[in-house]
C-alpha positions, 0 to 999 in steps of 0.5 A, a space after each residue: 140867640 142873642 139880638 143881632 143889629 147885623 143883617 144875618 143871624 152872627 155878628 162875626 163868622 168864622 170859617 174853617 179852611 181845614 178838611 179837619 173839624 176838630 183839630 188845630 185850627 178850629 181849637 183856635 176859632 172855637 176860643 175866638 168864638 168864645 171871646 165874640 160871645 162874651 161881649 154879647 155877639 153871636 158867631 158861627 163857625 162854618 167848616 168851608 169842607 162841607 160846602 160844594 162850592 166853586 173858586 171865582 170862574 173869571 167870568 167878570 160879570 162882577 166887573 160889568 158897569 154898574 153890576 151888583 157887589 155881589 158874586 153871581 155864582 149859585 152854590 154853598 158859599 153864595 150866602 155867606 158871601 153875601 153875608 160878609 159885608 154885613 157882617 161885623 167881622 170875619 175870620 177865615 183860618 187854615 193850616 201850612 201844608 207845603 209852605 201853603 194854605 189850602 185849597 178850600 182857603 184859596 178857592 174861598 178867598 178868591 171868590 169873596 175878594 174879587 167880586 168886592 174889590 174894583 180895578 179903581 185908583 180912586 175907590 178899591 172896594 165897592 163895599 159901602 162899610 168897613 168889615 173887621 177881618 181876621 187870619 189864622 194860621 196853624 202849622 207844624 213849623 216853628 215860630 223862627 222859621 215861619 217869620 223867615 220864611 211864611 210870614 213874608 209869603 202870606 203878608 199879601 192876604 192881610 194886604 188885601 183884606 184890609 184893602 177891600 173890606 177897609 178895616 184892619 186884618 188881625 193875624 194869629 198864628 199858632 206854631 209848631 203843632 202836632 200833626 194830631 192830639 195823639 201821634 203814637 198811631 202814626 209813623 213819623 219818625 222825622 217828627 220832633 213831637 217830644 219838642 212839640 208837646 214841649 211847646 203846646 204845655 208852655 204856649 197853648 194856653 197863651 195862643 188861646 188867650 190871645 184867640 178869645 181877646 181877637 174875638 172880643 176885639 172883632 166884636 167890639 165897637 
């Protein structure tokens, strides 16, 4: 493993809120972690579905005078959490179902923000140092109606990140996919694969560049 100047063994982690560990939105943080490792950094992906983890409790003790900026729940997600503001950067990408992220998305999300953000006009964070972040998002609608519609909806993530971890959010979203590589065991007449598979021939190799440019960019100075 190459050297690491970050605190734990990857310079950039990525999270996977999808149940799935080999389907759309890892295809996508597998490329970013092909970019973060062709400039010489390390990344790790972790799949947020195999870790038994609780969402923020509101049990405030991160809010006490002088409490540590840290999370004192103990569980899976305690050390990553810790890992975060330490880290060069962070990814955490998740499929569109129902017009929403999933729950492991939130419950993740939720955690790690509240306990480093502060109810301050003045000084938002309690983080020390600005953390390169990223999104993404997968999902079967197309482009025009997820900038209508989802874009506008999901904006407050970006917002947040960018607040609390003082670097800027990166966003990729990958449109119109499939509901799996091969379809014809499922029964989806209302589906519009033909149109899909349309897409993913004209546009994939495209999405995945722009995913290896994102890692490179997280990872570089």
């Amino acid at each position: 493993m190459l050297s690491s100047p970050s605190k734990f063994a990857a310079n950039v982690l990525l999270f996977n809120a999808s149940s799935r560990k080999n389907n759309n939105t890892v295809t996508i943080l597998k490329a970013i972690k092909e970019g973060v490792e062709s400039v010489g950094k390390t990344a790790e992906i972790v799949h947020l579905d195999k870790l038994k983890f609780h969402g923020c409790q509101g049990c405030l003790q991160c809010k006490r005078p002088n409490a540590p900026a840290s999370c004192i729940i103990k569980d899976d997600a305690t050390k990553y959490i810790e890992q975060l503001k330490n880290a060069d950067a962070f990814v955490i990408g998740s499929p569109v179902y129902f017009g929403n992220l999933t729950g492991p998305f939130y419950s993740f999300f939720q955690r790690f923000l509240y306990c480093h953000f502060n109810y301050c006009e003045e000084k938002r964070s309690n983080l020390t140092r600005p953390v390169k972040t990223g999104l993404v998002y997968t999902c079967g609608a197309p482009q025009s109606m997820f900038e209508r519609i989802y874009a506008p909806q999901f904006q407050h993530n970006k917002d947040y990140l960018e607040m609390v971890f003082k670097g800027k959010c990166q966003v990729l979203v990958n449109y119109f996919q499939l509901l799996t590589k091969d379809v014809s065991k499922l029964w989806v007449p209302g589906e519009p694969n033909d149109l899909k598979k349309k897409w993913f021939e004209e546009h994939q190799e495209n999405i995945l560049k722009q995913a290896f440019d994102m890692g490179v960019s997280l990872a570089s100075e």
